[in-house]
C-alpha positions as CSV (number, residue, x, y, z in Angstrom):
1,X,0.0,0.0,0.0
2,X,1.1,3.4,-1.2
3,X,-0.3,6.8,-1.0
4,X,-0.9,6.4,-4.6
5,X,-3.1,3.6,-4.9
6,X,-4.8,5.0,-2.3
7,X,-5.4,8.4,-4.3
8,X,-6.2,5.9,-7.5
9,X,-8.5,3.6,-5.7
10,X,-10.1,4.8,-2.4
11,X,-12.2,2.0,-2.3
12,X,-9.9,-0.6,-2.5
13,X,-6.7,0.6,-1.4
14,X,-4.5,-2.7,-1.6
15,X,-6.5,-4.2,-4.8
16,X,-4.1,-2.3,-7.5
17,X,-1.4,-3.9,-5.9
18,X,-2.4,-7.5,-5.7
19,X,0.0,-7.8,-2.4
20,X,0.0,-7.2,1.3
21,X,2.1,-4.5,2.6
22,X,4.3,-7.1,4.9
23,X,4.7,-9.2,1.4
24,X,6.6,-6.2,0.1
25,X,8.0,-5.4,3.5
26,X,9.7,-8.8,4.0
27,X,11.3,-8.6,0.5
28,X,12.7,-5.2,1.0
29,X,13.2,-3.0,4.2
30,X,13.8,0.0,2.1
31,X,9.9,0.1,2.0
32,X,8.9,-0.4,5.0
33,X,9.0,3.5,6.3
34,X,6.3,4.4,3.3
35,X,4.6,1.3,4.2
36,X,4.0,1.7,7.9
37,X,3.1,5.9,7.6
38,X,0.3,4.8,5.8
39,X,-0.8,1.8,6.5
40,X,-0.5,2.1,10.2
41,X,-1.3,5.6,10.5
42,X,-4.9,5.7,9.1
43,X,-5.9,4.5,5.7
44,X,-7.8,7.0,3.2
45,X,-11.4,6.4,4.2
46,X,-14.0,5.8,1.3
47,X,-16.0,7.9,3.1
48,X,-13.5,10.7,1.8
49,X,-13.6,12.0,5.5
50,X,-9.5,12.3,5.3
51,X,-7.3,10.3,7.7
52,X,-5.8,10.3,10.9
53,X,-2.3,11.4,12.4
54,X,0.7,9.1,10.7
55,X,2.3,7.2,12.9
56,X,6.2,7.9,13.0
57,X,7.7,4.5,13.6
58,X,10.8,5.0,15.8
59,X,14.4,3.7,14.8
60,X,15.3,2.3,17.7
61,X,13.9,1.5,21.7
62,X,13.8,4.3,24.0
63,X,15.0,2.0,27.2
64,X,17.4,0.3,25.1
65,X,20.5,2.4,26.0
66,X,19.2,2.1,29.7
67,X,18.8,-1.3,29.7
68,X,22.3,-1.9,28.3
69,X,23.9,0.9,31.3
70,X,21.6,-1.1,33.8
71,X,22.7,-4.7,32.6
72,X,26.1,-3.6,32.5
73,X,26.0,-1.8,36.3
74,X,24.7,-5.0,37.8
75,X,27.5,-7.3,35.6
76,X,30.0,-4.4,37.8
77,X,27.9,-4.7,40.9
78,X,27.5,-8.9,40.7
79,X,28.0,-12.0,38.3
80,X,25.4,-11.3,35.5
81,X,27.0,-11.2,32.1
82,X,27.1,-7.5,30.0
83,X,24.9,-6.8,27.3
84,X,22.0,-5.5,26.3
85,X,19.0,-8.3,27.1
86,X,17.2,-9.8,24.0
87,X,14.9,-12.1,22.9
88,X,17.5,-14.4,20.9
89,X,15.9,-14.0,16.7
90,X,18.9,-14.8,15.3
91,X,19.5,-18.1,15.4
92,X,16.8,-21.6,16.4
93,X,14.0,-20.9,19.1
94,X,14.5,-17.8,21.6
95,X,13.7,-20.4,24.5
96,X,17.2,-21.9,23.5
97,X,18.7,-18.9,25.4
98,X,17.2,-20.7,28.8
99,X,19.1,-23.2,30.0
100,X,16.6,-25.9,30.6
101,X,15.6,-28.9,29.0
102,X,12.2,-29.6,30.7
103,X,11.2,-26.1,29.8
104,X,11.9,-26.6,26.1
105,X,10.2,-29.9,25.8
106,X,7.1,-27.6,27.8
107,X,7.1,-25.2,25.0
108,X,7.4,-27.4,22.0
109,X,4.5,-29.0,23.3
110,X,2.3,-25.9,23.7
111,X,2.7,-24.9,20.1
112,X,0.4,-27.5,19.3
113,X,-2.1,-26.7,22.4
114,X,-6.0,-26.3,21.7
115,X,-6.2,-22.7,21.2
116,X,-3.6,-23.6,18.3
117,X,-5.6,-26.7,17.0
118,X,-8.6,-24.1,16.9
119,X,-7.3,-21.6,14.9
120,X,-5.5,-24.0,12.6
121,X,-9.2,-25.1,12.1
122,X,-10.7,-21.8,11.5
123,X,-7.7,-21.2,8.5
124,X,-8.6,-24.1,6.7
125,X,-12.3,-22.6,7.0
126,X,-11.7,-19.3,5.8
127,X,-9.3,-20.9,3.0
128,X,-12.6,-23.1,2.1
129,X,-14.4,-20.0,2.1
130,X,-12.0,-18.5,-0.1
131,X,-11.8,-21.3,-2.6
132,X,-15.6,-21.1,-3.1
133,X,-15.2,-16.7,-3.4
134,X,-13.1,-17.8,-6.2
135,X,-15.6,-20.1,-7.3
136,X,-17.9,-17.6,-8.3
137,X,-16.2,-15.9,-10.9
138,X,-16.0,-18.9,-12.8
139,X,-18.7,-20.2,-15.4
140,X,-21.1,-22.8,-13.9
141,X,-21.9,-25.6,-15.6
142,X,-25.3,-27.7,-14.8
143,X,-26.7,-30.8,-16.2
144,X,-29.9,-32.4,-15.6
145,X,-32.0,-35.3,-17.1
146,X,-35.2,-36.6,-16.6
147,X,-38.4,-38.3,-18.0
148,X,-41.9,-38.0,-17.7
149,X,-45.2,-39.9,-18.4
150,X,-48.5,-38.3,-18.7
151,X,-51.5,-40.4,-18.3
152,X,-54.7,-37.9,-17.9
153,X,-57.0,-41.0,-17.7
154,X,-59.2,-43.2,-19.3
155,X,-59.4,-42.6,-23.4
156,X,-56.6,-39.7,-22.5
157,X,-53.8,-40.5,-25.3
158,X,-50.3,-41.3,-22.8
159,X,-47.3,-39.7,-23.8
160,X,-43.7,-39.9,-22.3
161,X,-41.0,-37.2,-23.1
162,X,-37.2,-38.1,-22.2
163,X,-35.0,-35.4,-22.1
164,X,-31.0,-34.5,-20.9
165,X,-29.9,-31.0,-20.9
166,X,-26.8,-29.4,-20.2
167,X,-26.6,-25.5,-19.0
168,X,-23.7,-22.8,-18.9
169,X,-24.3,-19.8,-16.9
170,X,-21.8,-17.2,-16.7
171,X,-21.9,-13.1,-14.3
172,X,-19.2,-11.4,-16.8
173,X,-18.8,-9.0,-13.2
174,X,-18.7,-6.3,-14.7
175,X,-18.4,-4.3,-11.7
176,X,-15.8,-6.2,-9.9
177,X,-18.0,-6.8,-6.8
178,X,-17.5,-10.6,-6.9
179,X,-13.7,-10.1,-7.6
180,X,-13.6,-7.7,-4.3
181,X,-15.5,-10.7,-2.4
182,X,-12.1,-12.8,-3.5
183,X,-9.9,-10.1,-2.4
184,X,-11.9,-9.9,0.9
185,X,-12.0,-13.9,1.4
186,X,-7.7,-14.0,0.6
187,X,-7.3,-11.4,3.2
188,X,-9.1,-13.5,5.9
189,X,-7.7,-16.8,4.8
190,X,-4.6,-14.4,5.6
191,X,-5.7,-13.4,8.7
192,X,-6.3,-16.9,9.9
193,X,-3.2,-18.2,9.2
194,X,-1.3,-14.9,10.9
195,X,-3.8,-16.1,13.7
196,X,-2.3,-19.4,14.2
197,X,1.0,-18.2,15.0
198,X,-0.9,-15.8,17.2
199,X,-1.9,-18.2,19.0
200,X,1.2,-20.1,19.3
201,X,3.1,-17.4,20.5
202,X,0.5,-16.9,23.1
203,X,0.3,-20.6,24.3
204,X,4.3,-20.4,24.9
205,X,4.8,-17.0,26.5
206,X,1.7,-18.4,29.0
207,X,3.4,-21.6,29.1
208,X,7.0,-19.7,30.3
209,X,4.8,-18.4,33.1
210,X,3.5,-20.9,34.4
211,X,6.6,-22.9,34.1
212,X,8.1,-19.6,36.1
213,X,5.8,-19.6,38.4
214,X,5.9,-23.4,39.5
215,X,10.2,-23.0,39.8
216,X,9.5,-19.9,42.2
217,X,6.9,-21.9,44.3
218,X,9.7,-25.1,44.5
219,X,12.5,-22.7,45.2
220,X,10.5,-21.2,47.8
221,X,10.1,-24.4,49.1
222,X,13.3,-26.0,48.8
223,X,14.7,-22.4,50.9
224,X,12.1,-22.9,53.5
225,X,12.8,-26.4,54.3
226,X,16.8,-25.6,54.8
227,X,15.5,-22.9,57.4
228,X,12.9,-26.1,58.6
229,X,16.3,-27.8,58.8
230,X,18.4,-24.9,60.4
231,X,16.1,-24.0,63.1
232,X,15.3,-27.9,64.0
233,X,19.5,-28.2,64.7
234,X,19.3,-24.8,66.3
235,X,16.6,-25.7,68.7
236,X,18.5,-29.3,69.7
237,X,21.4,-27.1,70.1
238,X,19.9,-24.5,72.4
239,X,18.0,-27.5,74.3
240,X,21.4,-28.4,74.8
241,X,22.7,-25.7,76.4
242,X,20.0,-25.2,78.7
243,X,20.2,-28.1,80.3
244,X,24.2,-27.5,80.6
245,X,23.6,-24.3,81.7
246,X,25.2,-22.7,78.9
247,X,21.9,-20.9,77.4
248,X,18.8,-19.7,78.9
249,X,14.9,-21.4,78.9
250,X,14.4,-18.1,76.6
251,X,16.8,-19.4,73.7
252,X,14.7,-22.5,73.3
253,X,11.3,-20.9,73.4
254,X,12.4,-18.3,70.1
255,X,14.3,-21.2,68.6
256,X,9.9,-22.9,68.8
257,X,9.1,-19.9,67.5
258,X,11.2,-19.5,64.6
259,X,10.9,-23.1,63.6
260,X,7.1,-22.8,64.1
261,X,7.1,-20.0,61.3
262,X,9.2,-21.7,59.1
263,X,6.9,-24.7,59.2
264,X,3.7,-23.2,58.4
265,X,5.6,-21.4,55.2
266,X,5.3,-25.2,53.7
267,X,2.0,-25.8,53.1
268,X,1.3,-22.0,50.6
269,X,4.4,-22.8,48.5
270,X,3.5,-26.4,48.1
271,X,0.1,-25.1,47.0
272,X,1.3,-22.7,44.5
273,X,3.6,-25.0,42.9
274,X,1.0,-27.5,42.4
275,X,-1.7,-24.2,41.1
276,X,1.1,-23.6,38.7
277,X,1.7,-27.3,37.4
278,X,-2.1,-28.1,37.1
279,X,-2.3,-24.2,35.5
280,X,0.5,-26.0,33.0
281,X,-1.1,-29.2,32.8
282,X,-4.4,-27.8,31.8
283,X,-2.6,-25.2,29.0
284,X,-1.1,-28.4,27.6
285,X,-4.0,-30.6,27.3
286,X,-2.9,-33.1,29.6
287,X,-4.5,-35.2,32.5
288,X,-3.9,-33.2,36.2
289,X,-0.6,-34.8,37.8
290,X,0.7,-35.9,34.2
291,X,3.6,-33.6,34.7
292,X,3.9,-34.3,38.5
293,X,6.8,-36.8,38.3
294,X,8.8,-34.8,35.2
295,X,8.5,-31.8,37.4
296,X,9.3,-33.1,40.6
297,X,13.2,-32.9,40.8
298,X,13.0,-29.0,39.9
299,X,14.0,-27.0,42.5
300,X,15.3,-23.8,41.2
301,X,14.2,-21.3,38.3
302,X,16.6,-21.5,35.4
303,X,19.4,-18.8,34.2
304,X,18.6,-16.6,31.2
305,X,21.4,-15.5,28.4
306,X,20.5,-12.0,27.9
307,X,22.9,-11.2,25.2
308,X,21.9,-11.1,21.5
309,X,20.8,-8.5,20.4
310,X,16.6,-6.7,20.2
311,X,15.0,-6.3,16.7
312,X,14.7,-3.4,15.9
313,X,11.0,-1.6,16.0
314,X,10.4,-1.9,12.0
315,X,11.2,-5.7,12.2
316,X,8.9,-6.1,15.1
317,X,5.9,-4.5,13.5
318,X,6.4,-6.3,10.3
319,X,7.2,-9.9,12.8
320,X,4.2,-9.9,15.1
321,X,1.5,-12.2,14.1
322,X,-1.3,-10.4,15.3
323,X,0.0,-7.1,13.5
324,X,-0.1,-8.7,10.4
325,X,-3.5,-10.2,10.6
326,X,-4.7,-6.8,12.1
327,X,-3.1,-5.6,8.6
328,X,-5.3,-8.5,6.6
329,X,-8.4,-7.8,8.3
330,X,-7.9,-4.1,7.3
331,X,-7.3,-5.0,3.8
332,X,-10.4,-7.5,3.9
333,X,-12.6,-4.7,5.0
334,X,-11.6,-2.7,2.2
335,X,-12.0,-5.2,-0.5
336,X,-15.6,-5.9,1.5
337,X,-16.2,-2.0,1.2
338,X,-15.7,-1.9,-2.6
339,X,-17.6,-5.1,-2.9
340,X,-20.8,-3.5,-1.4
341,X,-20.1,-0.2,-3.8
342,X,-20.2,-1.9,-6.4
343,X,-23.1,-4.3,-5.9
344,X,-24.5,-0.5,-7.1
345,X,-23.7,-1.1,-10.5
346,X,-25.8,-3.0,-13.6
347,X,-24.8,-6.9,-13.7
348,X,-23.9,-8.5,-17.1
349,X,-24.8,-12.3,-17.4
350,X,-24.7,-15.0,-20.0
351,X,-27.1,-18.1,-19.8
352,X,-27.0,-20.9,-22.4
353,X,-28.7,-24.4,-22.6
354,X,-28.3,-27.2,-25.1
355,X,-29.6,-30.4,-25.0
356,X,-32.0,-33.4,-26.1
357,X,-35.4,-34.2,-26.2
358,X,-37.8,-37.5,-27.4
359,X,-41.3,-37.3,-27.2
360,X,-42.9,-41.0,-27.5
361,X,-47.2,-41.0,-28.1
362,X,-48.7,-43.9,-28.9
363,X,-49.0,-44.4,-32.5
364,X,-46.6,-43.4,-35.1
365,X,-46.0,-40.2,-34.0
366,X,-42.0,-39.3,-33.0
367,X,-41.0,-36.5,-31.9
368,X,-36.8,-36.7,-31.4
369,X,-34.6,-33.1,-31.5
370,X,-32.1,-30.7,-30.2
371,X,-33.4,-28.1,-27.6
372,X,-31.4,-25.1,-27.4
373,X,-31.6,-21.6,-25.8
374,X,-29.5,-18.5,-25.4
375,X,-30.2,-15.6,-23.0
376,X,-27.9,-12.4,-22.1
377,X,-29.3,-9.8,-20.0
378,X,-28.0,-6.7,-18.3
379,X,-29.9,-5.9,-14.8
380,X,-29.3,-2.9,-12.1
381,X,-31.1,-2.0,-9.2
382,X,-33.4,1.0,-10.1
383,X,-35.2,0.8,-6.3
384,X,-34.2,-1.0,-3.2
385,X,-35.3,1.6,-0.5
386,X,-31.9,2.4,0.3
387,X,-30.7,-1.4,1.0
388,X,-27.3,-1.7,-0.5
389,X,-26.1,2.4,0.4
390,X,-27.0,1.4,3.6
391,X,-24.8,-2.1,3.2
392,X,-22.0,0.2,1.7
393,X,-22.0,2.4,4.6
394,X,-21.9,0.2,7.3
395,X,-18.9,-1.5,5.2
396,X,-17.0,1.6,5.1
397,X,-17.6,2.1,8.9
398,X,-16.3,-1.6,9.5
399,X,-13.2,-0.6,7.6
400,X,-12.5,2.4,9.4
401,X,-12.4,0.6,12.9
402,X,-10.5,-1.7,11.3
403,X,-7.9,1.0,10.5
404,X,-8.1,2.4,14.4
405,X,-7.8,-1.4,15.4
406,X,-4.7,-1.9,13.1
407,X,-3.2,1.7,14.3
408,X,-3.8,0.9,17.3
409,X,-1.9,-2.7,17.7
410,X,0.9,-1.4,16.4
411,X,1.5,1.4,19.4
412,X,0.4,-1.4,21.8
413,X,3.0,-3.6,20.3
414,X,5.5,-1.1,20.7
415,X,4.9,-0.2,24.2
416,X,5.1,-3.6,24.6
417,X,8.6,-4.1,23.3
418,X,9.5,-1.1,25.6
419,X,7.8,-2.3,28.5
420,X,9.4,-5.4,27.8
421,X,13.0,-4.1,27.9
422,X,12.3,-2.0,30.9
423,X,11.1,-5.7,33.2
424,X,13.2,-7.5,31.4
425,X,16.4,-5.6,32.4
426,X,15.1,-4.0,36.2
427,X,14.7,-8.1,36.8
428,X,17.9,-9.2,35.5
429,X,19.6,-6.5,37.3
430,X,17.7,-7.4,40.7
431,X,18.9,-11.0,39.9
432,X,22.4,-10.2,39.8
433,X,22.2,-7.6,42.9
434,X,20.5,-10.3,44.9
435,X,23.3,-13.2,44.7
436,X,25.4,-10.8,46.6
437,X,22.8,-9.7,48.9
438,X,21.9,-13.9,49.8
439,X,26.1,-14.1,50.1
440,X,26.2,-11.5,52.4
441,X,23.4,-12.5,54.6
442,X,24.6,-16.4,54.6
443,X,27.7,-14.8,56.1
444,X,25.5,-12.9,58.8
445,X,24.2,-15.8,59.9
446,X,27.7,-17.7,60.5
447,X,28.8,-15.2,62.4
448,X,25.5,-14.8,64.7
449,X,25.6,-18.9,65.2
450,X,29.5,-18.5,65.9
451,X,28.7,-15.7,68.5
452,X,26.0,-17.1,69.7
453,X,27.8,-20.7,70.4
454,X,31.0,-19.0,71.9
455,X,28.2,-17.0,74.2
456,X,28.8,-13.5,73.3
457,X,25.4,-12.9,71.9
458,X,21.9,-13.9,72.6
459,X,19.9,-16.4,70.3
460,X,17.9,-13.9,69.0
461,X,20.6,-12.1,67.0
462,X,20.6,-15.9,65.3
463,X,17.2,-16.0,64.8
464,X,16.9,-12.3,63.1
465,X,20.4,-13.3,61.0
466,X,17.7,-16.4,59.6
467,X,15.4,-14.6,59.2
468,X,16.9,-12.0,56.7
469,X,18.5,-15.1,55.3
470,X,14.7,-16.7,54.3
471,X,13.8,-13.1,53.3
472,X,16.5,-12.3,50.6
473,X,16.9,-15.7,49.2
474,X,12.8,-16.0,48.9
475,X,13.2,-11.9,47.4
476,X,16.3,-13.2,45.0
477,X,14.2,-16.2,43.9
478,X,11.4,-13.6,42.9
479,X,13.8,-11.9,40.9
480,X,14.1,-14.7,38.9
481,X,11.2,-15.7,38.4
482,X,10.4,-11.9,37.2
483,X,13.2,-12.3,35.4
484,X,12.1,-15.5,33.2
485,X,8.4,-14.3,33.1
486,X,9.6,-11.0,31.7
487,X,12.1,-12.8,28.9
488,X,9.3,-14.7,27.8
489,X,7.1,-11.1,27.8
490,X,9.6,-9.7,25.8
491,X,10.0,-12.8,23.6
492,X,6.2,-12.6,22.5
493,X,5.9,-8.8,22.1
494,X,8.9,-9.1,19.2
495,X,6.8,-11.9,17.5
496,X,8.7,-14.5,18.3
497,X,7.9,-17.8,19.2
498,X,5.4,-18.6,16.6
């Protein structure tokens, strides 16, 4: 789509071309700029009402250069890797870039999940439904055959008449209405197939965050039942030293306490791991507790590679799925608009019939011949009451809210990208800050029990040192979950995946 088809045609502004925007766009970047101005930033209306603000398409992400200075502060500050994050596009599946295996057998399943399945069936619908659009600008051909015996009654004379006919019928479409109904149906069939990949990008980012979501709930688990285990010694220990002497009644009591706490942490992680398996279980089809044994040894939430490189905004808009079907949907309701303009216009047909025919009476009389017939006519509505104006205009109102709609996705899809990058890199960064933070308080809590044991502190110094031990390791493990629900965010808002 240029702006001079759409000066040419106004009705049908992709129908000169014959091709989609993103066809053109994925053979040649050098296009894209004049593609997107228009395209995304408000087609000519047929209404001739004008068009809405272009849409300048930025050259690069606005939180890219702070995402880089952030990722590179916390690779300074800790152990994560420089770089600028990504979604890896360059080379095999972006889930490659997480280290697990269980997760990408997860996601190679959920691009075949229901939602999936479904749209795959509604493409080959709307391809049926294109292939019998097509259809109708073909000739038709009918044949028929038949007899008949008349027997009025009694005295009548009886006759029988065997005939077989065959009948070519053709709409010359004159107008181009049917051919706009082809346009329409190709851009759908389009639209369903962009919808498909939709859908499996959708399945996988969900799947990613589900998956994230059941690590966080075990590794809260796992880090609860070493404080179980550390407050269970602990409370022998100061047992211990009460009877000895050594320690005080008061020692034990907190050392209850604390263990108490940690105890009744169990039971809510245990439950949101299994919410997030069955959550999984259900995305993937599969019977609840199918994926209870291949999930049980995972205890931690997996590291993520954040170095390739981002797309840039032009490739993402011409990547995402549900852009380009937004873009087919737009160029279906303009084919659909000049379809129900021209349903206006006078209608040329052709109608022709050839056959044979045998009349049998009793007697001698025959009556064997060709039957033929030839009919042309030309026909235009002359009085409908307003019908198909009023069809035409409620087609040129569905085609301008489907040129909001497509506008529209495309700023949402960039402020996701740059949403994406912001997460993306505050949870990486958190990540990396928070291995540091767990080392540090690991080593608090050597020292309290080493104070406490040599008697130069109370046990309560031991039980806040745990405490703040729990609380950064359960605050680091939500960084990484945030920060492998945010890759697969970002992963999905660049189109990949599908």
């Amino acid at each position: 789509m240029n702006p001079r088809s759409l000066r040419q045609d106004p009705e049908v502004p992709w129908m000169r071309r014959g091709r989609t925007p993103s066809r053109r766009l994925a053979r040649t970047l050098a296009l894209v700029p004049a593609v997107l101005m228009v395209a995304i930033g408000g087609c000519v209306a047929p209404t001739g009402r004008g068009t809405e603000g272009l849409l300048a398409v930025p050259g690069g992400w606005t939180m890219a250069p702070a995402a880089t200075a952030a990722t590179r502060g916390a690779a300074e500050g800790g152990s994560a890797p420089s770089g600028a994050p990504r979604p890896p596009g360059a080379v095999g599946p972006w889930w490659l870039a997480v280290d697990d295996p269980v997760l990408h057998r997860l996601l190679e399943q959920a691009g075949e999940v229901a939602s999936v399945r479904v749209a795959r069936e509604r493409m080959d619908e709307a391809f049926a439904s294109l292939r019998a659009a097509r259809a109708v600008l073909a000739p038709t051909i009918t044949g028929a055959a038949g007899t008949r015996l008349s027997a009025p009654g009694d005295g009548a004379v009886r006759q029988s008449i065997q005939d077989a006919t065959l009948g070519i019928g053709h709409d010359f479409d004159l107008s181009g209405a049917n051919r706009a109904r082809a346009e329409a149906a190709r851009a759908l069939a389009d639209a369903r197939a962009e919808a498909v990949d939709a859908a499996r990008i959708a399945a996988r980012e969900m799947a990613v965050q589900l998956y994230a979501a059941y690590t966080g709930a075990a590794a809260q688990r796992r880090i609860t039942q070493q404080s179980v285990l550390a407050f269970e010694s602990a409370l022998a220990l100061a047992a211990t030293r009460s009877r000895a002497g050594l320690g005080t009644q008061l020692d034990v009591v907190q050392a209850q306490a604390a263990l108490a706490s940690a105890r009744a942490l169990l039971p809510r992680f245990e439950a949101a791991r299994d919410s997030a398996r069955l959550g999984l279980e259900a995305l993937l089809g599969l019977l609840p507790g199918a994926l209870a044994l291949p999930l049980a040894a995972i205890e931690a939430t997996p590291d993520v590679d954040p170095s390739l490189l981002l797309r840039t905004p032009l490739e993402v808009v011409a990547a995402r799925p549900d852009l380009r079907m937004a873009e087919r949907e737009l160029e279906a309701a303009s084919a659909a608009t000049a379809a129900a303009v021209r349903d206006r216009w006078p209608r040329l047909s052709l109608d022709a019939l050839v056959g044979v025919q045998a009349v049998r009476v009793p007697g001698p009389m025959v009556a064997d011949g060709l039957v033929s017939s030839l009919f042309a006519g030309i026909a235009g509505p002359l009085f409908d009451a307003g019908r198909l104006a009023a069809r035409a205009d409620a087609a040129r109102a569905r085609e301008r809210a489907a040129a909001i709609a497509y506008r529209q996705a495309a700023l949402v899809a960039l402020g996701e990208v740059e949403d994406g990058i912001s997460r993306f890199t505050q949870a990486h960064a958190e990540d990396a800050l928070g291995s540091a933070a767990v080392a540090a308080a690991q080593a608090r809590v050597e020292i309290a029990r080493a104070r406490w044991r040599s008697g130069l502190t109370a046990f309560l110094d031991v039980v806040l040192a745990e405490q703040a031990l729990q609380a950064t390791q359960a605050q680091h493990v939500l960084s990484r979950v945030r920060t492998l629900d945010s890759f697969a965010r970002l992963s999905a808002a660049i189109g990949a995946g599908g």
